[in-house]
C-alpha positions, 0 to 999 in steps of 0.5 A: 817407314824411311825405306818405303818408296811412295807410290805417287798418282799424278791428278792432271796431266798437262804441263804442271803434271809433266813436272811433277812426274819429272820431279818424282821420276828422278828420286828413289824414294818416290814413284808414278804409278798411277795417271789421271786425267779425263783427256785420254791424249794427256795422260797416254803422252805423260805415260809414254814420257815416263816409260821412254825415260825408263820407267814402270809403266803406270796405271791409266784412269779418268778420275780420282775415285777409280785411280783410289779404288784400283792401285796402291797409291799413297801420295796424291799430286794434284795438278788440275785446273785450280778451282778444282785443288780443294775438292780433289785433295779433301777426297784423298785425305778422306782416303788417308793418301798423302797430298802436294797440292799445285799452287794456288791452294784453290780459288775458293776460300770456302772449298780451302777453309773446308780442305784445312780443316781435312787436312788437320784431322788427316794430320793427327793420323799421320797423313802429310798434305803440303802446297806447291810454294818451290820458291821458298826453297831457293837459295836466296829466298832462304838466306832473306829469311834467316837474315829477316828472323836474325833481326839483320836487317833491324826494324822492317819498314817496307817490301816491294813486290812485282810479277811483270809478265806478257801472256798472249791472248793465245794463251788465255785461248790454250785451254778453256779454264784459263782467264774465268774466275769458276777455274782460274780463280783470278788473273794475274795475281792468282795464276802468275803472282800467287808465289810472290804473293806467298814470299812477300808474306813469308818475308813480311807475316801477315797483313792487315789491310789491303787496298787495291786496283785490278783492271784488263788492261790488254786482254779484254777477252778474258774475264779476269784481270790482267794487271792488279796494284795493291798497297798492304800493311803488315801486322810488323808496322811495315807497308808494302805494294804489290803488282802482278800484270800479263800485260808487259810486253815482251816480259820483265822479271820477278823482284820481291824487294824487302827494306829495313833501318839496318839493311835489306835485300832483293831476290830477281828472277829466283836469284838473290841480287842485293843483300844488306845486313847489319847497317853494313853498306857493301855486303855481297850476295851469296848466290845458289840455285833456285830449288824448284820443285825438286827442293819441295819434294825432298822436303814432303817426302821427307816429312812423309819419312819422319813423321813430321809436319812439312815446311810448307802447310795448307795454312800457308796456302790458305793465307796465301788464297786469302791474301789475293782474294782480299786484292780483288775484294779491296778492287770491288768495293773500292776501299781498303779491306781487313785481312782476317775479316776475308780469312774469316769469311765475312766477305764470301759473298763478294762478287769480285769479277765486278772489281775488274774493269777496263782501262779508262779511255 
């Protein structure tokens, strides 16, 4: 099993799909052998990627069901507008293919629940099924975690997290799912800050409460939001706030900031910036190359390889999905909300695009 190459069909073709395919092309235990993707254009340009960088030349189908039937796939990257994650990876595990779904897991919890349970009973039969989360991968993210876990920085009391981006109104024009809830799913916490979303959680664990505010305060074109505050507490006794915005000109950093009684540490742009342990005033970083997708995939195929569960599971996706989706639930209602009750289902029938408002004049 540890010598078999896995035959990888690339769902989606667009700018995600490329690095995926860039990923997978640059390893021996992995290769392309089939593309799919509606858009003839999309998926002959990656094709003609891949053989101009000295690859076989892969297989070419409209959907998911022909690429099944026709090739001999055993992994599955779906890299597809988010609203339709779930339903395309539940089709491959039924199928008993491997998966590495894109982030966000999807943007439905109902779909994503649905997809879980797939992926458990896909599990016990040895099928791997992971969610894009690289950033758990990078080097500063990893040391975080072990001094979290190591009790050095002592008792957690708070963590601060922020996506600062600028994203023009051409992009939300770029492609047709872009900025709508069926596909998107949400705005900036969903699309940009979904990965931040999932490091504070990796960092703090669960929450309990969220409050929130999410309104379109530059791209009134959109139907989602453009900038969204939240304050959490952690099931660990710790608060936190969170803030995601494409509406930052010219576009700030990524900080994910996390403070304890005996020491704490901040992680910029993918990059460990300050790191306090032990009650000690002056310790210094030790910095590393963020992982990206390259460090993810080492770890699926891997796990594909041994046997094993791999380091990031659909739970942690759906916990991730939960999370943002109790931000804008919080938003709607105007009143801080229960994370295990969104988890759980109790509030489902939300309407959040009614959360989202404009700027006050």
């Amino acid at each position: 099993m540890a010598d078999t190459q896995q035959q990888v069909a690339i769902v989606g073709c667009g700018i995600i799909g490329r690095t995926h395919a860039k990923t997978i092309a640059e390893r021996p235990d992995a290769i392309v052998t089939a593309l799919v993707d509606g858009d003839a254009a999309a998926r002959e340009a990656l094709r003609a990627q891949l053989t101009e960088a000295g690859q076989p030349e892969p297989k070419v189908y409209d959907d998911l069901t022909a690429a099944l039937s026709g090739s001999d796939v055993t992994l599955v990257a779906i890299c597809t507008p988010s609203g339709t994650h779930a339903a395309l990876a539940e089709e491959a595990l039924n199928e008993k293919k491997h998966v590495v779904i894109e982030k966000p897991l999807d943007v439905d919890l109902v779909r994503a629940r649905r997809l879980g349970a797939a992926a458990a009973r896909a599990a016990s039969h040895g099928v791997v099924s992971s969610v894009i989360s690289q950033h758990r991968f990078d080097h500063g993210s990893a040391v975080v975690k072990q001094a979290i876990d190591a009790g050095r920085f002592g008792q957690l009391t708070s963590s601060v997290a922020t996506v600062a981006w600028w994203r023009s109104d051409e992009y939300y024009a770029s492609a047709g799912w872009r900025g709508t809830w069926a596909q998107d799913g949400g705005g900036a916490l969903m699309n940009q800050g979904v990965h931040t979303v999932d490091l504070m959680l990796w960092f703090m664990g669960r929450p309990v409460s969220i409050q929130a505010q999410a309104l379109r305060a530059a791209h009134h074109a959109i139907e989602v939001e453009d900038t969204v505050v939240a304050t959490l507490t952690f099931e660990n006794g710790a608060v936190g706030t969170l803030h995601a915005t494409t509406a930052a000109f010219p576009g700030g950093r990524t900080r994910v900031s996390v403070h304890g009684t005996e020491g704490g540490a901040e992680v910029e742009d993918d990059r460990l910036r300050r790191l306090n342990v032990d009650g000690s005033k002056d310790d210094a970083p030790t910095d590393g190359e963020p992982g990206g997708h390259e460090a993810q995939y080492d770890d699926i195929l891997k796990a594909i390889a041994a046997g094993n569960a791999p380091a990031i599971t659909v739970q942690d996706a759906i916990d991730a999905l939960a999370t943002v989706r109790a931000v804008y639930i919080a938003s709607t209602l105007q009143r801080p909300v229960k994370f295990v009750d969104v988890l759980e289902g109790r509030y489902d029938d939300v309407d959040v695009s009614r959360g989202v408002g404009l700027p006050p004049n």
